[in-house]
GUTIVO-122938 format. One line per field, with one value per residue (C-alpha): z, x, y. Coordinates in nm, 2 decimals, always signed. Layout:
<rs>
pz [Z, ...] $
px [X, ...] $
py [Y, ...] $
</rs>
This chain:
<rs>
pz [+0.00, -0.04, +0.21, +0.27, +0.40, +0.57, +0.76, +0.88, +1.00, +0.91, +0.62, +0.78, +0.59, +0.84, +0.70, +0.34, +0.41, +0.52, +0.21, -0.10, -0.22, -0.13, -0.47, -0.52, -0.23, -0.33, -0.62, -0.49, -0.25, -0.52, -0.75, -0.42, -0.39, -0.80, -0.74, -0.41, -0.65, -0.94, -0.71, -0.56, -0.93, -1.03, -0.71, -0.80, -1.16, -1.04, -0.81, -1.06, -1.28, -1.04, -0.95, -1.36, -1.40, -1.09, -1.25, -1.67, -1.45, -1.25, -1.57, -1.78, -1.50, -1.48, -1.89, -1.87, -1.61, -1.86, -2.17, -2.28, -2.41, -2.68, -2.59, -2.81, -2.99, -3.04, -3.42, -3.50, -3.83, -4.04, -4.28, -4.66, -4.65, -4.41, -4.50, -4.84, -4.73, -4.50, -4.80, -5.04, -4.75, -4.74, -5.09, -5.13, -4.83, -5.08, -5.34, -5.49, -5.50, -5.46, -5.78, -5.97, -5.90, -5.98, -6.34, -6.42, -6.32, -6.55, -6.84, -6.79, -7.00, -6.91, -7.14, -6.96, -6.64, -6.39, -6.26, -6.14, -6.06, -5.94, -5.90, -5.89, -5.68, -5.77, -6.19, -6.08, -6.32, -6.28, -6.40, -6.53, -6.59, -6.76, -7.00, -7.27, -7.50, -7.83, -7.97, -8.03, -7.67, -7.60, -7.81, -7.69, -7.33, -7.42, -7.60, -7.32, -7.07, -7.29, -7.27, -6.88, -6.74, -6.46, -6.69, -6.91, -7.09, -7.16, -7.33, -7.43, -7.28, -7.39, -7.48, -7.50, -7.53, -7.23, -7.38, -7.08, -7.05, -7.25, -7.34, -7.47, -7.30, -7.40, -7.14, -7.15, -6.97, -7.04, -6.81, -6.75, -6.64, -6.37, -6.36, -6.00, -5.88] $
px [+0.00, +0.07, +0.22, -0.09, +0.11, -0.14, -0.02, -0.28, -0.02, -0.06, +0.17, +0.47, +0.86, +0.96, +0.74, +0.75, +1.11, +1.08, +0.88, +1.11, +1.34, +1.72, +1.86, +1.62, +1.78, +2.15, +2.06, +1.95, +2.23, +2.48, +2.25, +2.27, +2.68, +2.69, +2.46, +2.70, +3.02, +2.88, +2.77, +3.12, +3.34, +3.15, +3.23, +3.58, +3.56, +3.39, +3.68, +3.97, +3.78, +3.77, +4.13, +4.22, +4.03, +4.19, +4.53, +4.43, +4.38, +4.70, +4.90, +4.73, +4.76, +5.13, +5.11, +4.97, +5.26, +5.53, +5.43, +5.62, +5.43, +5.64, +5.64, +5.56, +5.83, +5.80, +5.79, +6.03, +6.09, +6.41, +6.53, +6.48, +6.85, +6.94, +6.68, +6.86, +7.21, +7.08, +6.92, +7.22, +7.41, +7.24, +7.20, +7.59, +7.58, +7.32, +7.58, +7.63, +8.01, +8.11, +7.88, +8.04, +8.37, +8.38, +8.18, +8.41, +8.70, +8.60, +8.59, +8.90, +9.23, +9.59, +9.64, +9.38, +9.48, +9.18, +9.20, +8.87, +8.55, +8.25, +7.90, +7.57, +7.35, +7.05, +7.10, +7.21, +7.50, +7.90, +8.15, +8.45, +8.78, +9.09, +9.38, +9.50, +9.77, +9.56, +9.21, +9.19, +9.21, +8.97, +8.67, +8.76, +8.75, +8.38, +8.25, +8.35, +8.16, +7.86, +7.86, +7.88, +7.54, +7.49, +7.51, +7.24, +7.39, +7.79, +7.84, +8.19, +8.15, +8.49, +8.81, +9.13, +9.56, +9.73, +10.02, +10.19, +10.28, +10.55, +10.41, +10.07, +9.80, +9.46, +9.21, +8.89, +8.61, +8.27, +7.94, +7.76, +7.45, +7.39, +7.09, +6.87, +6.85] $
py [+0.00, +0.32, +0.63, +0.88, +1.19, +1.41, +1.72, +1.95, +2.17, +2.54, +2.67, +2.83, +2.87, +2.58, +2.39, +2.45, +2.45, +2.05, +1.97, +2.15, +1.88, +1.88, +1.89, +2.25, +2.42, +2.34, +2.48, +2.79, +2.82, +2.78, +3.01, +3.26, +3.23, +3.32, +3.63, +3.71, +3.64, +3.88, +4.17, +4.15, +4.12, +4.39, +4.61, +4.52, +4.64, +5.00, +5.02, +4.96, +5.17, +5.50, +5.42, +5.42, +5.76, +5.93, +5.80, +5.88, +6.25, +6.28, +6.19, +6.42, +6.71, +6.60, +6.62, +6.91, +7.10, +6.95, +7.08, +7.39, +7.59, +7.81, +8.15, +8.46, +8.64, +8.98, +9.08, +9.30, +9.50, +9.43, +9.70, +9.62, +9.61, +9.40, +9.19, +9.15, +9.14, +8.83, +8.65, +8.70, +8.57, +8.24, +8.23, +8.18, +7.95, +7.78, +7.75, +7.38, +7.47, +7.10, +7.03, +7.33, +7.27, +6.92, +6.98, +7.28, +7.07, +6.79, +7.02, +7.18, +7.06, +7.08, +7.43, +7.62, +7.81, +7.92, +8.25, +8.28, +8.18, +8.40, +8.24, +8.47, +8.33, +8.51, +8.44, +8.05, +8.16, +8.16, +8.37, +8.19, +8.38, +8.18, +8.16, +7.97, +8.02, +8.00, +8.06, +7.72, +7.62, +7.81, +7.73, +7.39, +7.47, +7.67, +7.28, +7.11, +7.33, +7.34, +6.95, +6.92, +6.80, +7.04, +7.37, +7.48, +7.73, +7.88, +8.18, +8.32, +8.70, +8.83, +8.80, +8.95, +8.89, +9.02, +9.21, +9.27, +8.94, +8.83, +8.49, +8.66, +8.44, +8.48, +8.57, +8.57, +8.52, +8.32, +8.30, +7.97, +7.89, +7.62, +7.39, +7.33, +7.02] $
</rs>
């Protein structure tokens, strides 16, 4: 036969407490340790992340007191002249001497004697001034220039036979014109 459980007991949480199957409250006391686990993770997380923003602000404070901050130069008027005198200055600092030497080198034979060399920044041009002994040197010496890469244009300005010398050199002098690069 069968168990008849009667209780006529009134309904109290001890009693209802009796009758719920073990298996249901371990499950609601584990259920009741996750909730307790969550709440307290997530406590931890709001605390790290107060502790980041008070440190994301003392670095940028500290960021902040580092920075230099540049500070305002007075403007001050420069004379047309000087202004000038400055920027012809660094124009021949500008100079590709190295580039101008070495092509002008390259062109130059063993009968032709440099006497000078005088670049003009501002018309990218240089003023060469040799000798030779004949005509023929230097038309030469004018082809070869006019062949060297870095100069656009030579031009034979004048010429002349230095009497005073008693070997008669020709001088003359020709302009070339250098190319940017």
């Amino acid at each position: 036969m069968r168990a008849i459980h009667i209780d006529f007991a009134p309904r109290s949480l001890r009693r209802t407490l009796f009758h719920i199957h073990p298996g249901v409250l371990a499950l609601a006391g584990a259920g009741l340790l996750l909730c307790v686990g969550a709440a307290f993770g997530g406590w931890k997380l709001v605390e790290q992340k107060r502790e980041r923003q008070q440190q994301l602000q003392h670095l940028q404070q500290r960021v902040a007191a580092l920075t230099v901050r540049p500070a305002e130069v007075a403007r001050i008027a420069i004379p047309e002249a000087q202004a000038a005198f400055v920027n012809g200055a660094v124009m021949q600092l500008n100079l590709p001497w190295r580039e101008l030497q070495d092509a002008v080198l390259a062109a130059t034979p063993r009968g032709v004697a440099l006497i000078a060399l005088e670049p003009d920044p501002r018309k990218r041009s240089l003023k060469i001034t040799a000798e030779t002994r004949t005509s023929d040197e230097m038309v030469d010496y004018v082809a070869a220039l006019k062949e060297q890469e870095s100069f656009s244009g030579v031009i034979l300005t004048r010429h002349e036979i230095n009497d005073a010398d008693p070997n008669r050199p020709l001088r003359f002098q020709l302009e070339a014109t250098w190319q940017a690069r």
